[in-house]
RODO-2510 file (C-alpha; in nm, 4 decimals, decimal comma):
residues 259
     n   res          X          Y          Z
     1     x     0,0000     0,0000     0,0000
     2     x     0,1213     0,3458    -0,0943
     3     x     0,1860     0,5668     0,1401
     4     x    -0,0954     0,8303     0,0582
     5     x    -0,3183     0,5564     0,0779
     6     x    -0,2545     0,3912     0,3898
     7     x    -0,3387     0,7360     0,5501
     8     x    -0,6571     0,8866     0,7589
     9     x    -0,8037     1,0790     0,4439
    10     x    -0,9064     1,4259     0,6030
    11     x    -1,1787     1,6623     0,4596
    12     x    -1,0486     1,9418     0,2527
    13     x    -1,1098     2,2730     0,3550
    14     x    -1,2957     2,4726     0,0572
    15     x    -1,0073     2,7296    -0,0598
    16     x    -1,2647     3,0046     0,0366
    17     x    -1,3586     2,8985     0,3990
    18     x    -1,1141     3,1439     0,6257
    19     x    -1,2829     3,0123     0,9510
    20     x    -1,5923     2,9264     1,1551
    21     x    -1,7677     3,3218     1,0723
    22     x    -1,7784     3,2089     0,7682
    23     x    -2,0625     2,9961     0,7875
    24     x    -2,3834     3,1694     0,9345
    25     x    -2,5959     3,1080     1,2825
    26     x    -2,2460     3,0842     1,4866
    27     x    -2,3666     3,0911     1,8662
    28     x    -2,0750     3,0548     2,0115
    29     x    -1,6817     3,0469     1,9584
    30     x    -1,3870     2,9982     2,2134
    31     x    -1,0298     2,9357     2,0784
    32     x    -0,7536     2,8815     2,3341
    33     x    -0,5067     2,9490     2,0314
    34     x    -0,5923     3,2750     2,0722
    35     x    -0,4039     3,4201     2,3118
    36     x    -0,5870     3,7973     2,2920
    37     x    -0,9235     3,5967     2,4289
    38     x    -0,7700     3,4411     2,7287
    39     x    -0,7817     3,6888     3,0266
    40     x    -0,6573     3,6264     3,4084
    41     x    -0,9890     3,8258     3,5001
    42     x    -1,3193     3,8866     3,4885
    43     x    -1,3121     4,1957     3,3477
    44     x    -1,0262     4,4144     3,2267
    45     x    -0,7207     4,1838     3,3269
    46     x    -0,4166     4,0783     3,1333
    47     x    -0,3276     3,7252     2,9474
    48     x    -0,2502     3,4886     3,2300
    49     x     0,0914     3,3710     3,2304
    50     x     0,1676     2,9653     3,2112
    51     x     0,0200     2,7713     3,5080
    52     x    -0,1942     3,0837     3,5845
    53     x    -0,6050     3,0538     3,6257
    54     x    -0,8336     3,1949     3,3363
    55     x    -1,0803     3,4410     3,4988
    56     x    -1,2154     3,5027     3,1575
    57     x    -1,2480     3,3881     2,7743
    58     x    -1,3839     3,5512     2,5229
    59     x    -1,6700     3,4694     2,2460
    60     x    -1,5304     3,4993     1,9499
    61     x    -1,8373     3,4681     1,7531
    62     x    -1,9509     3,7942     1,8014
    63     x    -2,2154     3,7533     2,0423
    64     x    -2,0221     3,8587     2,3804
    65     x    -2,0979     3,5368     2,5268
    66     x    -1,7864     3,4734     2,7323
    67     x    -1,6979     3,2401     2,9545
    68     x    -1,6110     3,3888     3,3185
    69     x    -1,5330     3,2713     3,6313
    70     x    -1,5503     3,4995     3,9501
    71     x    -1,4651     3,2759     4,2064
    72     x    -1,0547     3,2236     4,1475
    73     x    -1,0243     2,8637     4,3687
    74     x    -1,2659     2,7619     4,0632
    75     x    -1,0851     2,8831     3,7894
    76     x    -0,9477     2,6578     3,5061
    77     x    -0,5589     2,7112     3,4439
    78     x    -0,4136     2,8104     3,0874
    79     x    -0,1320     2,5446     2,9310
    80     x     0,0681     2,6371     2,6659
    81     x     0,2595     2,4382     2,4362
    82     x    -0,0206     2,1880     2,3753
    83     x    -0,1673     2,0543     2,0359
    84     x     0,0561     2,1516     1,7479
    85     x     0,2396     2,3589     1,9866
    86     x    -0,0809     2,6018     2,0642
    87     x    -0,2881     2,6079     2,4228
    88     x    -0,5488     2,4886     2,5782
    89     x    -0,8023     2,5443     2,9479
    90     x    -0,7467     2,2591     3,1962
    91     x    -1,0164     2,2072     3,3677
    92     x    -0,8993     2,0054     3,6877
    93     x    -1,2195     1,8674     3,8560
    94     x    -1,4389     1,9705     4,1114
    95     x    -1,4830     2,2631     4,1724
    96     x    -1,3586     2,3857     3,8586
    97     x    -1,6132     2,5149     3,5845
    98     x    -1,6865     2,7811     3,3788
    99     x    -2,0459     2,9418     3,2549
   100     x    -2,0843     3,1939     2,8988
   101     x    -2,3754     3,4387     2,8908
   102     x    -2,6951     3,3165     2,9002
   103     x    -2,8903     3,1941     2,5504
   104     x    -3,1598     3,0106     2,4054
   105     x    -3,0738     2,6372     2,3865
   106     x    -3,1182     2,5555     1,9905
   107     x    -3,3697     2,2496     1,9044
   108     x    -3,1347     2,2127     1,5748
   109     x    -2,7352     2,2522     1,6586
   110     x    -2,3696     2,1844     1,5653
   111     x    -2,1377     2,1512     1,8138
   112     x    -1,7620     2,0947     1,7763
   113     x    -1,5517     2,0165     2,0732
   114     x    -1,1408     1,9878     2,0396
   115     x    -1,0659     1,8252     2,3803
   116     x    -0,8036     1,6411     2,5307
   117     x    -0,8867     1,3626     2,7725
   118     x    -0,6346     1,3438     3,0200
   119     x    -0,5474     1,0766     3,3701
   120     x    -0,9177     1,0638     3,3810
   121     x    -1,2943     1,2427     3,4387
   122     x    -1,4013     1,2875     3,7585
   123     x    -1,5823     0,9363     3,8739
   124     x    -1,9893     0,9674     3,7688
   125     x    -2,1074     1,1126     3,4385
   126     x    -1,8665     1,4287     3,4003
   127     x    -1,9433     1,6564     3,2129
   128     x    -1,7193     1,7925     2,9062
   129     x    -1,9498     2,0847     2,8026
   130     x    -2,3089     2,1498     2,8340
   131     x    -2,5862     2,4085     2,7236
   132     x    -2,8589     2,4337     2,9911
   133     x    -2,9348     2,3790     3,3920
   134     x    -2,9857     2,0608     3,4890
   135     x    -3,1799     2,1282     3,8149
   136     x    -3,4487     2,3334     3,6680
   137     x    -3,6898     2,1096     3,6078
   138     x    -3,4679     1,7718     3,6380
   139     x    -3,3014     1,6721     3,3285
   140     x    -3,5840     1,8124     3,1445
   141     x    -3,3495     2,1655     3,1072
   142     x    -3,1082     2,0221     2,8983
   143     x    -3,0681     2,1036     2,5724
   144     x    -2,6740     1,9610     2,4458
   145     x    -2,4542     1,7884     2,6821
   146     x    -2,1594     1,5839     2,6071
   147     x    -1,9089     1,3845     2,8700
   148     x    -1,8059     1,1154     3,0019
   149     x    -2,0524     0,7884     3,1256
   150     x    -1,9765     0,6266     3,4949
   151     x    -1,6482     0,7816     3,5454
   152     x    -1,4767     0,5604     3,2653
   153     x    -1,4077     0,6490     2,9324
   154     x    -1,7334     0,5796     2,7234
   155     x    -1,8400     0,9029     2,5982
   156     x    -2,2158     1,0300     2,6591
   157     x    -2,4245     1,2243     2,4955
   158     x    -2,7787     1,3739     2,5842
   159     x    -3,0221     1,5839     2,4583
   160     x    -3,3050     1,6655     2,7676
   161     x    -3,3894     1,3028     2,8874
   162     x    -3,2536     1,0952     2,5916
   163     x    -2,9157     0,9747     2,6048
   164     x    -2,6094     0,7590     2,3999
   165     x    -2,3119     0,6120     2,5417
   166     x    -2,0612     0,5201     2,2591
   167     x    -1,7674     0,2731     2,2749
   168     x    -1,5164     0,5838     2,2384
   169     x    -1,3076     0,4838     2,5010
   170     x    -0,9133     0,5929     2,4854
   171     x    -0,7717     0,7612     2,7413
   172     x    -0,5596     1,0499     2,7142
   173     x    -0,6721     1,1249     2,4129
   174     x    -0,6990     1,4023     2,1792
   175     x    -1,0747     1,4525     1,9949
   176     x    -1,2562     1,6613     1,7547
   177     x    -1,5841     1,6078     1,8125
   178     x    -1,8912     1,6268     1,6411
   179     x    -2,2305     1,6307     1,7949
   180     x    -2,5261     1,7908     1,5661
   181     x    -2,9378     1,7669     1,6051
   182     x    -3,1145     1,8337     1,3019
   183     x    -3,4501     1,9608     1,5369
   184     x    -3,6962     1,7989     1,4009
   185     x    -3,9954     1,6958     1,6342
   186     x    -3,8216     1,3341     1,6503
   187     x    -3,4524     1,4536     1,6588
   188     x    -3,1915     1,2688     1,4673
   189     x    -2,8881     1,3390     1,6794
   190     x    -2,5511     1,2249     1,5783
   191     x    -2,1695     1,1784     1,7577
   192     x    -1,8946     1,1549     1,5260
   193     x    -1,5162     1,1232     1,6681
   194     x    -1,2144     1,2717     1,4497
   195     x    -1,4263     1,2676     1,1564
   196     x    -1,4827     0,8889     1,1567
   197     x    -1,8045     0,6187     1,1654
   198     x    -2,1034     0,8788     1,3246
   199     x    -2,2823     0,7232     1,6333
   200     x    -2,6396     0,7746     1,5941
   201     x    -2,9490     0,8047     1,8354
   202     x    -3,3204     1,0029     1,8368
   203     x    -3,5351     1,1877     2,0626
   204     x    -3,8793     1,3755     2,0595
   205     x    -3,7620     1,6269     2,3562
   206     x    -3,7092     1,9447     2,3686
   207     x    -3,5008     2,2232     2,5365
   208     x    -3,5743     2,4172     2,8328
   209     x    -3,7266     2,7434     2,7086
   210     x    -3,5601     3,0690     2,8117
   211     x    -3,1919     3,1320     2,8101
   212     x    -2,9452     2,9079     2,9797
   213     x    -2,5612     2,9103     3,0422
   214     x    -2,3369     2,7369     2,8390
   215     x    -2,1145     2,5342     3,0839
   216     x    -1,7721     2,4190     3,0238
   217     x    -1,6381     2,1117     3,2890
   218     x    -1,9436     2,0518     3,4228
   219     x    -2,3252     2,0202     3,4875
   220     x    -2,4964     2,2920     3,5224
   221     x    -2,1531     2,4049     3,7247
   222     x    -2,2279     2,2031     4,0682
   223     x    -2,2149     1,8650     3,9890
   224     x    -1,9941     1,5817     3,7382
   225     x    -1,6759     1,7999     3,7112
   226     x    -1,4243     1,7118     3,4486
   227     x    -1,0652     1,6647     3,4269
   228     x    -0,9585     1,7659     3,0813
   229     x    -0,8338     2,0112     2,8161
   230     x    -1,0406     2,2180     2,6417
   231     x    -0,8817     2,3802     2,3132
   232     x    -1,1802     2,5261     2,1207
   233     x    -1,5094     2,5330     2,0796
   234     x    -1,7593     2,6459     1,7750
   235     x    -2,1194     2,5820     1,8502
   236     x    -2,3855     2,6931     1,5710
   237     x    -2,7520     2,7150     1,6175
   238     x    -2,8723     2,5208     1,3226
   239     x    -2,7547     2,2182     1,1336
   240     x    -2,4635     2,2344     0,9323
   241     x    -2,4486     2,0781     0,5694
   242     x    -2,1680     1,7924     0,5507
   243     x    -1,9891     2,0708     0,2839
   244     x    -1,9646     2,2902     0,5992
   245     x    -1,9207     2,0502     0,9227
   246     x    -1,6133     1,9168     0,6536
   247     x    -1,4794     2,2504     0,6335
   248     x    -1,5208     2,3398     1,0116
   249     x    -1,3182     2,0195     1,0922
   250     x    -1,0877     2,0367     0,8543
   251     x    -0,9627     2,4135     0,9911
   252     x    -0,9829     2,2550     1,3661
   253     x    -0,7443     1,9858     1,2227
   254     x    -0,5278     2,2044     1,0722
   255     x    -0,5202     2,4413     1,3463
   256     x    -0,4578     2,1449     1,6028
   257     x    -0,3361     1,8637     1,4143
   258     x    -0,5376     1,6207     1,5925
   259     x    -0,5911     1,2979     1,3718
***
């Protein structure tokens, strides 16, 4: 076998895609590469140095929804020199979380998480990111959440009551993941793992109405911390075509050279 063959064929970035604003309905954009969003304070503040807790990152999309944390012993911690050499948030269990501005949960999404599993997740079903409150109304708040299932390594997703648990299970590992509802009144939600085989599930609930906080390392912020890396995240409010969820990986992957 050649050697062009024998490798992981990755989706080609159209020559006119520059980055995620490129497509329309972006919600929500953080991107650890980029040092001018990371801030060592809630407001105002300065780009924490190596080792130092993030008080504040920036929405890139446009909408102001950044993530902040007031409370510093619950602050995630910036490391540099990551994937390809660029940074990433470590969130390092409980108590450690951080919440955007508040926004309608989306019935149809497309969510793209570059993470980095690392010793473990905190035992239970930790929580990677998640858009809603859990303890509204039970689970019945939820709109997207993705971590991990029984404090091992299968990944979980769940949309309001309905959940998968996948055989993803490699630990530390690096991800781009995929995780998209097309909101119809049965939803056809779908997992997908470094671009490969798409995991596959359906449910007729729907989100919490109002607007909710977008969490990042846990649920809802009080309970199923994680222990991970974050690196970036691009979250739209509709369903992306294949032409576009190929281009937004491909730029992660280039970016972050994860697969």
């Amino acid at each position: 076998m050649s050697p062009i063959s024998s490798r992981l064929l990755v989706p080609r970035t159209s020559a006119a895609f520059s980055g995620p604003k490129d497509i329309p309905n972006l919600a929500l954009w953080l991107d650890a590469a980029d040092d001018a969003t990371l801030f060592d304070a809630p407001t105002g503040g300065s780009l924490p140095a190596a080792g130092a807790t993030i008080g504040r990152w920036e929405d890139k999309s446009g909408n102001s929804r950044h993530a902040v944390q007031n409370t510093v012993p619950n602050r995630p911690i910036r490391r540099t020199s990551l994937l390809n050499g660029n940074s990433g948030v470590h969130f390092t269990g409980s108590p450690v979380t951080m919440p955007t501005a508040a926004f309608a949960v989306p019935s149809a999404f497309t969510l793209f998480v570059v993470q980095r599993n690392t010793t473990q997740f905190q035992p239970g079903s930790a929580r990677c990111v998640e858009h809603g409150s859990a303890f509204t109304s039970g689970w019945n708040a939820v709109g997207a959440s993705l971590g991990m299932a029984g404090g091992s390594y299968v990944w979980q997703a769940r949309f309001n009551a309905t959940t998968l648990d996948t055989n993803t299970s490699t630990a530390p590992a690096n991800y781009i993941i995929q995780y998209t509802s097309d909101g119809a009144a049965t939803k056809n939600l779908s997992l997908t793992f470094n671009n490969g085989a798409a995991s596959t599930f359906t449910s007729t609930a729907t989100p919490q109405a109002g607007n909710w906080e977008f969490w990042l390392g846990s649920l809802a912020g009080s309970f199923f911390h994680s222990i991970q890396y974050v690196h970036e995240i691009v979250y739209y409010s509709n369903l992306l075509s294949t032409g576009q969820r190929n281009n937004v990986v491909s730029y992660l992957n280039t970016k972050w050279a994860v697969f």
